[in-house]
N, C-alpha and C positions, 0 to 999 in steps of 0.2 A: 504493500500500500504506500501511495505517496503523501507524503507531508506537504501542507499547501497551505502559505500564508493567508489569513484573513485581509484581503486590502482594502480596510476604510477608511483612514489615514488620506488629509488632502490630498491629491496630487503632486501639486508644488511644492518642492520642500523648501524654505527661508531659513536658511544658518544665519541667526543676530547674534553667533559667538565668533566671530572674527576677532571683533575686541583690538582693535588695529593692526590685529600681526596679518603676515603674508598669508600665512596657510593653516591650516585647521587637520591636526592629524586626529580618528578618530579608529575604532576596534569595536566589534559587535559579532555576538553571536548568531545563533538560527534556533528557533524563533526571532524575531526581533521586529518593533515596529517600522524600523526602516527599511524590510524587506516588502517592497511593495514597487511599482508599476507606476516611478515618480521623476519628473526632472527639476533640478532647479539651475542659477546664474552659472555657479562654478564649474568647471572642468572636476573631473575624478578619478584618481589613477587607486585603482582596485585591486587587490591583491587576495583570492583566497587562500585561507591558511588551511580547512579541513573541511570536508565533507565532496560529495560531486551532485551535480545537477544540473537543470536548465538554463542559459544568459539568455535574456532579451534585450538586445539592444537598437533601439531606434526600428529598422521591420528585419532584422536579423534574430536569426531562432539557432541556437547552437547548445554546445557542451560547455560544462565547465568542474573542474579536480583541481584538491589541490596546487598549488602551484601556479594557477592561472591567471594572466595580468593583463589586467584591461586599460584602456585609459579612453576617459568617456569627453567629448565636448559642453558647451556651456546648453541649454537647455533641449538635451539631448537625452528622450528618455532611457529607462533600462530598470533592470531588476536581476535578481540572483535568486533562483529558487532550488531550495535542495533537497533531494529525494533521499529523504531518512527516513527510519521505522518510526511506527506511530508512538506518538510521546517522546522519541527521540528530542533530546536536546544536545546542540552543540556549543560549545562554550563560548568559544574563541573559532571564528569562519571568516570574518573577515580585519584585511590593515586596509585603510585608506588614507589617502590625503587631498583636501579642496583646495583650488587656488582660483582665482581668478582673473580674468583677461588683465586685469588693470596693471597687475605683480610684472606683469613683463614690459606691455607697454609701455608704464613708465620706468621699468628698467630700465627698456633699450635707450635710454634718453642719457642715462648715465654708464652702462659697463654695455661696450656694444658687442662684450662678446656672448653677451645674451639671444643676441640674431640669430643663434646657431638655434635656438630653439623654434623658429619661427616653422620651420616646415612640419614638425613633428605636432606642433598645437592644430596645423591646418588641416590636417589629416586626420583630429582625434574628433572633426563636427561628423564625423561619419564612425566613430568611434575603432578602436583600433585592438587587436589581442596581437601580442607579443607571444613568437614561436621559438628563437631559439634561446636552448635551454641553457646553454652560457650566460646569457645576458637574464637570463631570469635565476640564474645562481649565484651571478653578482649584486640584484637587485633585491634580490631577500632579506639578506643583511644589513643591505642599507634603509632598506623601510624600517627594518627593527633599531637601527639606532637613531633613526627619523622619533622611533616611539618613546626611548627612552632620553632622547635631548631635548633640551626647548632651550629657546630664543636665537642666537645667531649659528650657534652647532648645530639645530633643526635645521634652520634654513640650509647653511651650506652641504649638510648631507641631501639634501631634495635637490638641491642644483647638482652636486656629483649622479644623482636619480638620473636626471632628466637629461643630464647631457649622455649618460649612458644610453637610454631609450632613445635619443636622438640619432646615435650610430649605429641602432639595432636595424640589418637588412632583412630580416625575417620576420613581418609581420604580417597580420592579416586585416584589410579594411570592412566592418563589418556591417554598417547599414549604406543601403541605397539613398535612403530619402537621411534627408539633415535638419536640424529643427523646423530650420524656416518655413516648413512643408509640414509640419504635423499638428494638430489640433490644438484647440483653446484649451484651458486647467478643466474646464468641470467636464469637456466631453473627455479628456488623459483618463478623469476619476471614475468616470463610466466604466471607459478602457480597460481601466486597472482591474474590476471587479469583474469585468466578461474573460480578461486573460486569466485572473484567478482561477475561474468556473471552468473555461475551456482546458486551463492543464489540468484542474481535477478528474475531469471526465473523456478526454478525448483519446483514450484505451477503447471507446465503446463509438455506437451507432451516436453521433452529436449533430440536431442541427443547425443553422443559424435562430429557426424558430424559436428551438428548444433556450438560446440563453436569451438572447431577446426578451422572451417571457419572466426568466429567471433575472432579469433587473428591470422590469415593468416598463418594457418601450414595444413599440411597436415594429415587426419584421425590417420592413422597409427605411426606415429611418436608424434603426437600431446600426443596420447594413452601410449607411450610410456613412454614420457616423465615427463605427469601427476603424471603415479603412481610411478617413482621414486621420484618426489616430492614428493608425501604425503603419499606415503606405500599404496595407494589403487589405484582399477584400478577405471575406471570414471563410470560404473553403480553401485559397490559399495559403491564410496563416494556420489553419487547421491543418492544411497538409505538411507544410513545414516541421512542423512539431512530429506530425507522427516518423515522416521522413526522417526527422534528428533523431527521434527514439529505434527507427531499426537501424540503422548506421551506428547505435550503442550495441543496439543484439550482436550486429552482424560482428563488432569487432571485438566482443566479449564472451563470445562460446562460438557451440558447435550446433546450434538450432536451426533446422531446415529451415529452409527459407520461408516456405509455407505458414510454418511455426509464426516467426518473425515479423509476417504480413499480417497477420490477425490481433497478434500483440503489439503491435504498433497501433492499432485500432482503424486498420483497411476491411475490408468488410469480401473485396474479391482478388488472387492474385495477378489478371493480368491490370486493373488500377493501379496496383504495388506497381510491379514493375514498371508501368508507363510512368507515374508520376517519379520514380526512381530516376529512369534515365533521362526526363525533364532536369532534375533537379542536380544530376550531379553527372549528369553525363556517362553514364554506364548501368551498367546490370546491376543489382543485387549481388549474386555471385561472381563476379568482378570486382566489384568493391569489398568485397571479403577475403580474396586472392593479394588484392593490393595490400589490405592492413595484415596480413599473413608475413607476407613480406618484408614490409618495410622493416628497419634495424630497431633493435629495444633502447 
């Protein structure tokens, strides 16, 4: 059974704990009320510590374990939601740290070797997961002494951060659409509560109807207002998710494919396969061949 945040919590979150410094380092668990389907001003470079599960980021649907490092743009939504056993609590899941546009901008005004961060900010409005695992075995460390410093020790460990993530060649760009393109706070807060719903139940027969009803709006509008939140309409971001759930089977056992398509919550396998080789360019059993392969 999956564990699946409650999100009623605004949408927009407002950190009024800046308190004049540059950045806001913070640490949370799962459960937690900031696991929810929210964007606010700041950039957010995300770090989890333990458990694995869902990212959504902006209309990107993926994986996320241990070790995994995101960095999010300024009003760019996203969420972490983690597939633990029921009543499962985790302690410590995630390090982060906020900053915002202005920390560099008027940097660049005084240490211009600040510019160097310029391209890796422009790239984080589409949000961004950092692949190689060098650069995220040097960056672990540094968040932890990010956690245990404050005032100008914090800061200059986050610029050592950042200029590191600046020279990482191995990343992956993870939403199509970028703020500017996604919905006002209360249709996000809608959002929030049908993506809840929808990863709770989308193992089974789900259908636009069915959550529609399940936060009191009507089909059509419901549809509407979905895909300007998340750049997708609601049978493609429901395929996505089950797509990201057998591309977990397929690279985590030996389960027929058959298996795999039904538990992903496909209902027929030649849909499996078509929406498969839509989505990632191959078979099923090709993509199983491939993660066989590759090196540990």
């Amino acid at each position: 059974m999956t564990r699946h945040s409650k999100l009623s919590d605004p949408s927009y979150e407002l950190m009024d704990d800046h308190a004049g410094l540059s950045i806001i380092y913070r640490q949370h668990g799962f459960p937690c009320p900031l696991v929810r389907w929210h964007f606010h001003k700041e950039y957010e470079l995300h770090l989890i510590i333990a458990s694995a599960g869902k990212v959504f980021i902006g209309d990107y649907i993926g994986n996320f374990t241990p070790g995994s490092l995101f960095l999010t743009g300024p009003n760019l939504p996203h969420n972490w939601i983690s597939q633990v056993a029921p009543d499962e609590v985790v302690p410590k899941r995630d390090m982060l740290v906020n900053f915002t546009d202005q920390l560099f901008e008027s940097g660049h005004q005084v240490f211009a070797e600040l510019k160097r961060l310029t391209p890796l900010l422009e790239r984080a409005r589409h949000g961004i997961e950092f692949r190689c695992r060098h650069t995220i075995a040097q960056a672990m460390p540094l968040m932890q002494r990010i956690a245990d410093h404050q005032g100008i020790a914090r800061l200059g460990y986050f610029l050592i951060l950042m200029e590191l993530l600046a020279g990482c060649e191995d990343y992956q760009l993870l939403s199509g659409t970028t703020a500017q393109h996604l919905g006002e706070e209360h249709n996000i807060d809608r959002t929030n509560r049908a993506v809840d719903y929808i990863f709770a139940h989308y193992g089974r027969d789900l259908t636009l109807e069915e959550v529609a009803e399940h936060l009191g709006m009507k089909p059509t509008y419901f549809s509407r207002v979905f895909k300007h939140a998340t750049g997708r309409s609601f049978v493609e971001f429901v395929n996505r998710l089950r797509i990201s759930k057998s591309c977990e089977l397929l690279a985590d056992g030996h389960k027929p494919v058959t298996d795999v398509c039904f538990e992903s919550g496909f209902n027929n396998i030649s849909n499996f396969n078509r929406r498969f080789q839509q989505l990632k360019g191959m078979t099923p059993s090709h993509y199983r061949r491939l993660v066989e392969q590759r090196p540990g």
